[in-house]
Structure formats: C-alpha cells, structure tokens
Backbone bond lengths (Angstrom), bond angles and torsions (degrees), N, CA, C in turn:
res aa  C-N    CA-C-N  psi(-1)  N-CA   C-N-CA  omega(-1)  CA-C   N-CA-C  phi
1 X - - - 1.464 - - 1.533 110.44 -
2 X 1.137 87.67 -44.70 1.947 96.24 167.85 1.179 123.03 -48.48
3 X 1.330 113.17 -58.15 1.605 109.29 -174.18 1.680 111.84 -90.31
4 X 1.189 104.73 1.25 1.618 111.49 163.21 1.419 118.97 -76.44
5 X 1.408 109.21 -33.12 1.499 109.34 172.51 1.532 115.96 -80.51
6 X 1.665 112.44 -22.55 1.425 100.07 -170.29 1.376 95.06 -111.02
7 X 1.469 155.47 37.51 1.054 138.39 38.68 1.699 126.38 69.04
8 X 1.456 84.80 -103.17 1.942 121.75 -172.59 1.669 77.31 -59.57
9 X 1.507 125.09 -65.35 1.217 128.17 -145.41 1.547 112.92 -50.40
10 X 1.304 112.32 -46.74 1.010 155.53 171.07 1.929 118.65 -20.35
11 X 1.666 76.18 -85.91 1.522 111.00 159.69 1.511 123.28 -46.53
12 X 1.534 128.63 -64.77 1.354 134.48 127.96 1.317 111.44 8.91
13 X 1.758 119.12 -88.38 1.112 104.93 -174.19 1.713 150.62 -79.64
14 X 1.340 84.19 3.29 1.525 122.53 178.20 1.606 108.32 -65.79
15 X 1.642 101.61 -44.51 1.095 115.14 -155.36 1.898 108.22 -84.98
16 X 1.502 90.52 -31.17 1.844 111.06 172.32 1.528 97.91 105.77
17 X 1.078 107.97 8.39 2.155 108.80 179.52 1.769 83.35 -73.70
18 X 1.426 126.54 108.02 0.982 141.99 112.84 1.221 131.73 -18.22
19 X 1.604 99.37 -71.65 2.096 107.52 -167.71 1.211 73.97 -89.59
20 X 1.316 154.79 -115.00 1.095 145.26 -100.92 1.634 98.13 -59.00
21 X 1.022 124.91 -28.40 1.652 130.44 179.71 1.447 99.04 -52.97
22 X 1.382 93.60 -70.72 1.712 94.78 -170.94 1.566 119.19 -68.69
23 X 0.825 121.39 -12.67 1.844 133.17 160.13 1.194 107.88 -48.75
24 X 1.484 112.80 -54.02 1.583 144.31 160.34 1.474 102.14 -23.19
25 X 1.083 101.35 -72.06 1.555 103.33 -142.92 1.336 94.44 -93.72
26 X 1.414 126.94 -21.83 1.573 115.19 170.21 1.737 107.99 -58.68
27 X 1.682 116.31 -53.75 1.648 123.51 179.56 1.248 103.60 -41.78
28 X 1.724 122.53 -41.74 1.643 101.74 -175.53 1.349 117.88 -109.51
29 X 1.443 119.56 24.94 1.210 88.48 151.79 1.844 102.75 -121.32
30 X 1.436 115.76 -1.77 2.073 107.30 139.92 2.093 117.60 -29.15
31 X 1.779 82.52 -52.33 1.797 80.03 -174.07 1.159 111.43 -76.61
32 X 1.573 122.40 -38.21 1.731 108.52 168.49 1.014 130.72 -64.83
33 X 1.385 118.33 -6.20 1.723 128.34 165.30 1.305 97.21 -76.27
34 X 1.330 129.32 -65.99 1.297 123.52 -166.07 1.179 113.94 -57.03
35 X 1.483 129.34 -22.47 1.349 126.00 -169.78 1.342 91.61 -99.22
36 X 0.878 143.93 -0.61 1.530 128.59 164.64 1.656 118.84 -101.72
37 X 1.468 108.06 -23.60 1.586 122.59 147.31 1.829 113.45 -29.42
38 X 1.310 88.68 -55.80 1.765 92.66 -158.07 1.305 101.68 -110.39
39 X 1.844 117.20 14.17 1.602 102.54 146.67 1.266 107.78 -92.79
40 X 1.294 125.80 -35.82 1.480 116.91 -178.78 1.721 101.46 -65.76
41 X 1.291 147.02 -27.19 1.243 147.62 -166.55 1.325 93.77 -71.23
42 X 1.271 122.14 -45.28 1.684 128.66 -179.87 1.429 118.25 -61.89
43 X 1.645 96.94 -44.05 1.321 111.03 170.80 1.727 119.42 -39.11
44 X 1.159 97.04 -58.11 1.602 127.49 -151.42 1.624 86.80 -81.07
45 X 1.608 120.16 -44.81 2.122 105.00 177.02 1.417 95.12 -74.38
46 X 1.427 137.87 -52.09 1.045 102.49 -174.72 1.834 139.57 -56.39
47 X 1.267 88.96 -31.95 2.320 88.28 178.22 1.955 82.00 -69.53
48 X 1.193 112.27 -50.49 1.681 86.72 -166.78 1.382 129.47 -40.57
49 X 1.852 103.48 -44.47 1.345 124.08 177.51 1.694 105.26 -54.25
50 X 1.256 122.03 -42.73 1.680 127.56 -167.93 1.619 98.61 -79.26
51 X 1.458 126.53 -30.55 1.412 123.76 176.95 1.353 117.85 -63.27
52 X 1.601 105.15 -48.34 1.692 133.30 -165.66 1.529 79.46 -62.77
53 X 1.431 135.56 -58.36 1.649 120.28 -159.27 1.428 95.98 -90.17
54 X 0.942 142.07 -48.82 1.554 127.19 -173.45 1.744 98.02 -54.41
55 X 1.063 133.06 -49.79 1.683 130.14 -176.76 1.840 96.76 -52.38
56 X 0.931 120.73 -81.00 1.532 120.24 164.80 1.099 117.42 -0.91
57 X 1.237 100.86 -64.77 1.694 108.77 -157.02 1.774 113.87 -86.98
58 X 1.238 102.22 -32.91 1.450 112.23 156.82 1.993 113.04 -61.26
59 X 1.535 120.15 -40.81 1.499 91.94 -159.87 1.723 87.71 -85.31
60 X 1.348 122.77 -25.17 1.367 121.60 -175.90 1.353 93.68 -39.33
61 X 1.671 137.20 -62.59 1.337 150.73 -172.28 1.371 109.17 -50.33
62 X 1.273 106.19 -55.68 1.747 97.06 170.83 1.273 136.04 -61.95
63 X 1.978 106.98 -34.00 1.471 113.82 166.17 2.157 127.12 -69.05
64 X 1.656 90.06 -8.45 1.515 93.13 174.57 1.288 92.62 -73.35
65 X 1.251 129.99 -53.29 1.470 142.91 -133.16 1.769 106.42 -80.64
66 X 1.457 100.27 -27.98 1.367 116.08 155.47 1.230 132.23 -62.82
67 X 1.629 102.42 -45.13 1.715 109.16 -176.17 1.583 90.38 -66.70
68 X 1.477 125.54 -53.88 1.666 98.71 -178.12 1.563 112.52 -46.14
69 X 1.076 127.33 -62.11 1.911 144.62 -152.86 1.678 74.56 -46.47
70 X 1.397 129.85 -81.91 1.353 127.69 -157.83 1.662 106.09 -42.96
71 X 1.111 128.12 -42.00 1.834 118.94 -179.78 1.390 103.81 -56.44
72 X 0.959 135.95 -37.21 1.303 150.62 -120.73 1.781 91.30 -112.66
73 X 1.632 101.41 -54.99 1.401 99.74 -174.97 1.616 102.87 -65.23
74 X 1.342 107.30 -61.53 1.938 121.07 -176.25 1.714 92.80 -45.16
75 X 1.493 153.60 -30.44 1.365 144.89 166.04 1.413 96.79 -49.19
76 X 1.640 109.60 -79.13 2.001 114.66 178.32 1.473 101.42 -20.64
77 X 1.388 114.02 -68.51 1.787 107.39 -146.96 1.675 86.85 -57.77
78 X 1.306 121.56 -60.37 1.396 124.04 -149.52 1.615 98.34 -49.36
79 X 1.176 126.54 -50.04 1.711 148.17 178.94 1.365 108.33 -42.58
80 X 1.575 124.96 -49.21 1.132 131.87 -155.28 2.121 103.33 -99.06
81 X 1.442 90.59 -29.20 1.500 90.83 178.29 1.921 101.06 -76.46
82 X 0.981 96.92 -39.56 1.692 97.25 163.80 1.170 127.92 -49.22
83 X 1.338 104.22 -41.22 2.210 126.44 -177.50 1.615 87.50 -63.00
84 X 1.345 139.19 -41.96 1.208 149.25 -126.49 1.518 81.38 -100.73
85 X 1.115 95.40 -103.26 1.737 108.96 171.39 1.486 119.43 14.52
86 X 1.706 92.53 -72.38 1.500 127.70 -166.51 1.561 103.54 -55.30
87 X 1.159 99.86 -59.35 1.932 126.57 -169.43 2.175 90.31 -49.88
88 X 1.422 98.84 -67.72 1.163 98.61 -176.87 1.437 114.99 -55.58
89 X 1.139 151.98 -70.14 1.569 140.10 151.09 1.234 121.16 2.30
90 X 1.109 104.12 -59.48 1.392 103.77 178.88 1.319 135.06 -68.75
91 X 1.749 110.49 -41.81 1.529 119.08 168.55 1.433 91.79 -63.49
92 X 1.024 156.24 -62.16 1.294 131.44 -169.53 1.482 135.81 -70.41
93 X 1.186 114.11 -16.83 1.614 111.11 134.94 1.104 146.41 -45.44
94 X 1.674 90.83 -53.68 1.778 85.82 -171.14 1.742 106.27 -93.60
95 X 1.499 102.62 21.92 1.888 106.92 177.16 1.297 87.70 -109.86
96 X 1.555 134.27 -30.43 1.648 112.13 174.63 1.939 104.77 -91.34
97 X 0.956 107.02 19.37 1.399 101.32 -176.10 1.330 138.27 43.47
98 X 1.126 109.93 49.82 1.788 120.73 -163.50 1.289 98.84 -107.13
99 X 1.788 105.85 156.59 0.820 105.80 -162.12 1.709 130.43 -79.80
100 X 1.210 111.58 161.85 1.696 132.17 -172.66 1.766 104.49 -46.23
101 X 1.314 130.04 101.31 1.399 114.52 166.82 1.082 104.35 -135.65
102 X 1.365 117.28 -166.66 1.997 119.53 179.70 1.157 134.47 -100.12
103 X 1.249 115.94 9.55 1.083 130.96 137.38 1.573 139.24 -61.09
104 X 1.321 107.46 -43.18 1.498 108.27 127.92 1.221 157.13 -97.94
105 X 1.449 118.46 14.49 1.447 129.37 131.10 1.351 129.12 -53.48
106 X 1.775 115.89 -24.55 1.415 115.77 164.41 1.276 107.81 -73.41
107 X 1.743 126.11 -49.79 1.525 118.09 -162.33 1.747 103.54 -63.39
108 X 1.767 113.65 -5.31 1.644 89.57 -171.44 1.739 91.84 -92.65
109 X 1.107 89.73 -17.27 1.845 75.79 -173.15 1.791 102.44 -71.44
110 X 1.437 113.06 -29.76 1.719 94.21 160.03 0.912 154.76 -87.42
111 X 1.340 115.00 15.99 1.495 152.25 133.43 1.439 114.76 -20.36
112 X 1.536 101.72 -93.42 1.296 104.37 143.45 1.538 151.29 10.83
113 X 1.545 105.22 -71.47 1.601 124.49 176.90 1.277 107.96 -40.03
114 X 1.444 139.05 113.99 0.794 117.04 140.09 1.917 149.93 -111.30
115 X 1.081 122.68 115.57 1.813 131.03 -143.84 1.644 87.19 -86.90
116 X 1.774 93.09 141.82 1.347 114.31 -175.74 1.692 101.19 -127.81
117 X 1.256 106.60 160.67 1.309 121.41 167.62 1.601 110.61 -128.21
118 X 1.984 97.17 121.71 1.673 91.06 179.57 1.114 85.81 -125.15
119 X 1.476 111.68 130.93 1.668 122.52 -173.99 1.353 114.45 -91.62
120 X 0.925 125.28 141.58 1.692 146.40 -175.09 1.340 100.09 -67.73
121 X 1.951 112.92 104.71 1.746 111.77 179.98 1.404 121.77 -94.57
122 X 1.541 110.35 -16.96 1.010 117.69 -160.53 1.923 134.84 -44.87
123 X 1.526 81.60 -36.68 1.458 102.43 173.52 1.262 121.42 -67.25
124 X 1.688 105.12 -48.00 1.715 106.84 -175.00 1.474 117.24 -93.16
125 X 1.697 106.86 11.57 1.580 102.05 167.00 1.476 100.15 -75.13
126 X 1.471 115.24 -47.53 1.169 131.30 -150.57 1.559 97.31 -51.84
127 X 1.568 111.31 -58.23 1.559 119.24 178.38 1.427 106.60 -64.80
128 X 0.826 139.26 6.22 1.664 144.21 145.74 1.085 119.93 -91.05
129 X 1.446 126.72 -32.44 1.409 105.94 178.25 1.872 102.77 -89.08
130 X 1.195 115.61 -16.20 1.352 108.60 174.94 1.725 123.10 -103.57
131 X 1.207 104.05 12.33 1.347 125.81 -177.97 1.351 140.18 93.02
132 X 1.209 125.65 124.73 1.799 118.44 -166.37 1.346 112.69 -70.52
133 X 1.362 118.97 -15.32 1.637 111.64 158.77 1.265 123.49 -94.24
134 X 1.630 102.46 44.67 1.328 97.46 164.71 1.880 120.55 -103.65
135 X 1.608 81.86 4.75 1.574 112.52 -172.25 2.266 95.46 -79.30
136 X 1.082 114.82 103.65 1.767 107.86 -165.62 1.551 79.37 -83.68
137 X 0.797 146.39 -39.80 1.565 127.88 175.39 1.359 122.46 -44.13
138 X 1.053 118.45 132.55 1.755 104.60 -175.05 1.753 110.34 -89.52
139 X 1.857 111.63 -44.74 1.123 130.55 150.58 1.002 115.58 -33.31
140 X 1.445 129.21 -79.55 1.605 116.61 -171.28 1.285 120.49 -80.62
141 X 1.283 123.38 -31.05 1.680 117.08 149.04 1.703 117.43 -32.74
142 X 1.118 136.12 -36.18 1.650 159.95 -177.35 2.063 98.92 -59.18
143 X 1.371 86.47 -63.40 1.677 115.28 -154.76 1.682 84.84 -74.63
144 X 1.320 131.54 -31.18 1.372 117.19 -146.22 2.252 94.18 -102.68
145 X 1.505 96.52 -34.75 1.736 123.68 175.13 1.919 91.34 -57.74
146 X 1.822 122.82 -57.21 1.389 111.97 -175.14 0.706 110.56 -74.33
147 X 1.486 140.06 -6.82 1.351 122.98 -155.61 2.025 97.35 -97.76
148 X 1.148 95.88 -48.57 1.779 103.04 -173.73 1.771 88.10 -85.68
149 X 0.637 150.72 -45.51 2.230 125.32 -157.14 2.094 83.02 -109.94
150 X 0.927 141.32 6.61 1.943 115.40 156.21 1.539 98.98 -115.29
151 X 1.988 101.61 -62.21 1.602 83.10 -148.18 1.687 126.92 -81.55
152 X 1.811 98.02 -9.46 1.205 100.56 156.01 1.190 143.92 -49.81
153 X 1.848 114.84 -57.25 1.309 144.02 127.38 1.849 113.83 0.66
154 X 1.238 96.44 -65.53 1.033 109.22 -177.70 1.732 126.99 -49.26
155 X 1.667 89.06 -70.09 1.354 108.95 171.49 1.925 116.23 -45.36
156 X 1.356 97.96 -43.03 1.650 100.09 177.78 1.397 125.85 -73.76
157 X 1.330 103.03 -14.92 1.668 102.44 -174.40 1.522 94.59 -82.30
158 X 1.564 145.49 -24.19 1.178 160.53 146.72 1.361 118.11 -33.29
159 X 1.896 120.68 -45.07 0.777 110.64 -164.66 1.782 99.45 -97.48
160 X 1.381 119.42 -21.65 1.440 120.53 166.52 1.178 115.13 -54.05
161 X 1.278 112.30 -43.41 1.948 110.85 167.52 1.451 113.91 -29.53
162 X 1.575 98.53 -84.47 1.373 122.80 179.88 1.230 126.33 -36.86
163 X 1.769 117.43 -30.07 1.347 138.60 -170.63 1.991 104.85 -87.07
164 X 1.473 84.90 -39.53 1.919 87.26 176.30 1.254 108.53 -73.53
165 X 1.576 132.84 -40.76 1.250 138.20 138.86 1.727 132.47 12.36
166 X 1.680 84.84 -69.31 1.357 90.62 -165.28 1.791 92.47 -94.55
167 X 1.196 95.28 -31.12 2.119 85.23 175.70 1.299 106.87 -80.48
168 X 1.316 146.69 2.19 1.330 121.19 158.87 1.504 110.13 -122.06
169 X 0.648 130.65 3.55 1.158 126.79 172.61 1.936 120.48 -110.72
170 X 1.625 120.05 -65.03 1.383 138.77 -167.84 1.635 93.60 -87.10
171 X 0.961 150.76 -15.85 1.434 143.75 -172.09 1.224 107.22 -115.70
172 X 1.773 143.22 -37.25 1.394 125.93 144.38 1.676 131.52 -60.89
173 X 1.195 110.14 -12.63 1.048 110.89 165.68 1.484 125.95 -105.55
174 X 1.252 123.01 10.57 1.320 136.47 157.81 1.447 119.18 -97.03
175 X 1.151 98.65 -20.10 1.194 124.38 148.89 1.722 113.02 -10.31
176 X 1.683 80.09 -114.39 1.632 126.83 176.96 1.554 99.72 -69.02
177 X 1.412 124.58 -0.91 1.676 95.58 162.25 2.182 122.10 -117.50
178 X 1.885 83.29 -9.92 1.540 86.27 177.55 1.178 103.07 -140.65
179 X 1.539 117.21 169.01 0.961 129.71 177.23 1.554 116.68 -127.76
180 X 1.815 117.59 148.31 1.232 122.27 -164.02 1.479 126.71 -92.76
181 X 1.279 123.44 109.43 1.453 142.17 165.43 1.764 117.22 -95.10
182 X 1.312 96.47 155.06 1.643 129.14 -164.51 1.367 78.97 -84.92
183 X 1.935 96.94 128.29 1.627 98.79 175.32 1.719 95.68 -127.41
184 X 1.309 142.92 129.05 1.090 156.70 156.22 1.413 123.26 -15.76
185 X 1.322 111.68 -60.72 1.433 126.42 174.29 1.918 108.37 -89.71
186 X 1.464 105.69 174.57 1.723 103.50 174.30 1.212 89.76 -71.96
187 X 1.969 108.71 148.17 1.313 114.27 6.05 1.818 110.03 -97.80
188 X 1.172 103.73 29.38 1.859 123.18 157.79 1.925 81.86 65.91
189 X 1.237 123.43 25.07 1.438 106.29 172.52 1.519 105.32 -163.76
190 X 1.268 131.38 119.25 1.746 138.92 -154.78 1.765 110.98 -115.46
191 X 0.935 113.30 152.26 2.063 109.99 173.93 0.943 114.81 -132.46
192 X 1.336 112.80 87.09 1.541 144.35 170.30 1.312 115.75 -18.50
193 X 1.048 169.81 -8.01 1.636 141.89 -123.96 1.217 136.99 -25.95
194 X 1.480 102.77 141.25 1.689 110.24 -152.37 1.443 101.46 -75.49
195 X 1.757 117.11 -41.51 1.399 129.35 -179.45 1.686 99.12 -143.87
196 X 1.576 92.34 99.84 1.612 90.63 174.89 1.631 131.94 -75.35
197 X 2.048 96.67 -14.78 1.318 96.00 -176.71 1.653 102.36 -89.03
198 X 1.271 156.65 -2.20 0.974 163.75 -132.13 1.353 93.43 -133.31
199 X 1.787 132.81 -68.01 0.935 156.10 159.99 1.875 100.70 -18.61
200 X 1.200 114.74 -87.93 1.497 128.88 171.65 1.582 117.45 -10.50
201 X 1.836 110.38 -50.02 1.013 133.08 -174.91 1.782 116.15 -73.31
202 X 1.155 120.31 11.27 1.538 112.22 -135.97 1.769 87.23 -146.68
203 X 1.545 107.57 93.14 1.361 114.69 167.20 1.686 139.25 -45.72
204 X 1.355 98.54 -9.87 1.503 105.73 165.31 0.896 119.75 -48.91
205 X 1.632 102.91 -65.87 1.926 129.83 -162.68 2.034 101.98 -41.35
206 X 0.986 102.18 -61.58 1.728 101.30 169.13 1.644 129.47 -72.09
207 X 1.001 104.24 -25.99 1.717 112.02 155.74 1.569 103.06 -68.55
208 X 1.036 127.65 -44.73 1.378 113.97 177.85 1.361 117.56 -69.58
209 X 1.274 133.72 -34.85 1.545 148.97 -172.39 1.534 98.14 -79.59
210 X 1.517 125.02 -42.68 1.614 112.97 -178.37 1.561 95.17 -79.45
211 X 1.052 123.86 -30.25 1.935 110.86 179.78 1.445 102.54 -66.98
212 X 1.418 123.22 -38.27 1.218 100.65 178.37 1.610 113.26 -76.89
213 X 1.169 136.52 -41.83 1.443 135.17 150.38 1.130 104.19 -3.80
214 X 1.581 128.83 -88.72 1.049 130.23 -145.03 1.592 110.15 -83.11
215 X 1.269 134.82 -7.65 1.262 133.57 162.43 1.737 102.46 -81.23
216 X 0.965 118.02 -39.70 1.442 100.04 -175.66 1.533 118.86 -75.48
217 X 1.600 112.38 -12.03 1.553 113.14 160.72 0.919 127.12 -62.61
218 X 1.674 105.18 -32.30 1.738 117.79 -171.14 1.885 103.16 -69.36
219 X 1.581 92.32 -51.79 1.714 101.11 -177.54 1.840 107.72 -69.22
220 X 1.704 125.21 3.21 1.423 92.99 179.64 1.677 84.19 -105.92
221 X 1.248 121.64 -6.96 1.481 103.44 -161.12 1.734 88.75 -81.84
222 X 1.261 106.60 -30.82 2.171 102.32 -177.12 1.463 93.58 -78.69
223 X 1.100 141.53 -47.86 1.476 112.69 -160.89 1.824 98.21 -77.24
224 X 1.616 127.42 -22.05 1.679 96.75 173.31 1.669 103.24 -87.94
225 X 1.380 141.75 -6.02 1.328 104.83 132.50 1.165 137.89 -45.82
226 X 1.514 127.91 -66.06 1.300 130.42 -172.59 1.700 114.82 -44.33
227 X 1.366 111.74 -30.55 1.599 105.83 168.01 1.076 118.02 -66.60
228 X 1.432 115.44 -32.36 1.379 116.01 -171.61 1.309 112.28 -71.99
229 X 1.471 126.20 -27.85 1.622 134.81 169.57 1.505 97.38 -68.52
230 X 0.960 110.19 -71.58 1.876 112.32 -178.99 1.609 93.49 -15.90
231 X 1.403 109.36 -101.83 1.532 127.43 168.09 1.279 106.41 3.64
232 X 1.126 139.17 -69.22 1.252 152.19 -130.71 2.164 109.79 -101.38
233 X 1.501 84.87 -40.64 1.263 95.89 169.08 1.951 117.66 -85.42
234 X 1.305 108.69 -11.74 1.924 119.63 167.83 1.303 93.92 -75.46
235 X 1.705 115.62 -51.23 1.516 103.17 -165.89 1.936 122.33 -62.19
236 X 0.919 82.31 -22.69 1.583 95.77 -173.69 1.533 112.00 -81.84
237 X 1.663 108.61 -47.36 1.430 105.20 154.27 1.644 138.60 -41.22
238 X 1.368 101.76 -44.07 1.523 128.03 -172.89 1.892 93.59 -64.99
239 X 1.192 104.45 -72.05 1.599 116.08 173.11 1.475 118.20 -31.01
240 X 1.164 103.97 -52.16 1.526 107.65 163.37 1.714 130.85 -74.14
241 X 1.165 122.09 -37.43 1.448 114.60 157.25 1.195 121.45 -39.94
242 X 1.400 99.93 -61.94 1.687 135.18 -179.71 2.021 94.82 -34.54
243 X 0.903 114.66 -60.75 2.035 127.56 -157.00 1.406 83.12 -79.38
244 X 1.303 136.50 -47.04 1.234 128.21 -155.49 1.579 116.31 -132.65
C-alpha cells in the first residue's frame, strides 16, 4: 500500500501536477489520520470491552461471597435470639430458685457459644488489587467501599467485645462452678453444677447471665442490620448485571 501511494507521488511529480500533487498529499495524510483515528477508537472499545468483563466478573465474585456472608449472618441472628431466650430462662430460674435439671444445664452450656462471622474476601481483594474504580457505578461502587471498610469493621469490633466477654468473664466462671456432661439433644453437651445450693446464693451467676443478655442484644440488633446492608448491596449488584 505504501509503495503504491508513493508511486502516484512519484508520477505526479514527474508529470509537473503540483496541485494535484499537493491535493495528493493533503487526501493521504486525512486517511492516515483517519486510520489512526479508528485504531485508537478500536483501541479504546477494546480495554473498555476487557474492563466491562473484568468489572462483571469481579462483582459476580463479590455477590457469591455475599450469598455465603448472608447464611452466616441469618445463623448469628437465629444464635443470638436463642442467647436471648436462653439468658432470659435462666435469670428466672435461678431468681425463683427451682430446681437444678438438664434442661438447664443445656441453656448454660449456650451461654457459652460463642457465633462468629468470617466474611467472604475474595471478591473485594480482587477489586482492590485491580482498583475500586473499576466499579463504573458511582452508587454501587459507594454501597460495596461501606459495606467491606465500616459495616464490616463495624460489626466485628462488636463481636470482639462480646467474644472477650464470654472469655473473661462466662467461661472462667463456668468454669469453677460446673462441670461438663454429654447431653443427647443440641447442644449434645450440659454444665452440671458443682454446688447448686451455694451456687443459687451467689450474685455473680445473674450478673453474668444479664451481661451476657445485654451483649447479645447489642450483637442481634447489628447482625439484622448487617443483613440488611448485605441485602442491599446483592440488590444493587443484581440491578447492575441485569442493565448491563
């Protein structure tokens, strides 16, 4: 193509066509502009085309990683409305003083339990190591940035509370007041008391049961937020696949 044009050029000047020369040479280098117009134009859909699927394929990764986080959270609530339950049963036993059976030797061993949330990273390293504006949404880029660096954050500094909680406080002193037997039904393991009439007498035992109360209110009212962000951040994902 090259030497076809210089060539023409050639010929042109051989001939003494001046203008038509330079007419010439203005038309080709219009077309070598243009042809370099619409390689960079090509240029520019193709990285878009490789962005548009790498963005895809990354939030698809984050929304799996969610559908786990949500089981995980809906386990917490179910756990903690149980902690609740349990806690309450119990302060009212051992304030009417009735007697010691295994049925509440199971609720102390779920006292005890304590439920964690380990959130699924895989996705939002990925959009970190390849960049958070790779999210073209500005909105759900927003929702997807609060959801992993506050309310995650958030939720865990809550659950370390609760967790130091139960290791310094409800687990040395369950310790030194019961001991552990094989229970049949969940949670298949019960805490006997060593001296229940002594035990009964002893203002801890319910100071310990309302501390755990009241941490597990704190942790069910954040983990049915935190679903509700979860939720909220799938929906927005979904919406966006969905348009694009």
């Amino acid at each position: 193509m090259i030497k076809f044009f210089r060539t023409i050029r050639q010929n042109l000047l051989t001939q003494g066509r001046v203008t038509r020369y330079a007419t010439y040479a203005i038309g080709e280098i219009v077309l070598v502009v243009i042809g370099i117009l619409i390689a960079l134009q090509i240029n520019t859909w193709n990285q878009d085309n490789q962005r548009a699927k790498l963005e895809k394929g990354i939030l698809i990764e984050i929304d799996n990683n969610l559908k786990g986080d949500l089981i995980d959270v809906q386990d917490e609530i179910a756990s903690f409305k149980t902690i609740l339950r349990v806690d309450s049963v119990l302060i009212e036993h051992f304030r009417a003083k009735r007697p010691f059976n295994d049925s509440i030797a199971a609720y102390l061993h779920i006292v005890a339990i304590s439920p964690h949330l380990s959130p699924g990273q895989n996705g939002y390293k990925l959009l970190e190591s390849k960049g958070i504006d790779i999210i073209s949404n500005d909105s759900l880029r927003m929702m997807i940035s609060n959801l992993y660096e506050r309310n995650y954050s958030y939720y865990m500094t809550y659950a370390a509370e609760r967790f130091d909680m139960l290791r310094f406080q409800i687990h040395p002193y369950w310790t030194d007041q019961f001991f552990i037997e094989k229970y049949e039904k969940w949670p298949y393991s019960k805490r006997v008391a060593i001296n229940y009439d002594e035990l009964l007498d002893d203002p801890q035992l319910i100071a310990r049961l309302q501390n755990s109360s009241y941490q597990a209110s704190i942790m069910l009212s954040k983990s049915l937020h935190l679903n509700r962000q979860i939720e909220t951040v799938r929906e927005g994902i979904r919406d966006f696949l969905e348009d694009n």
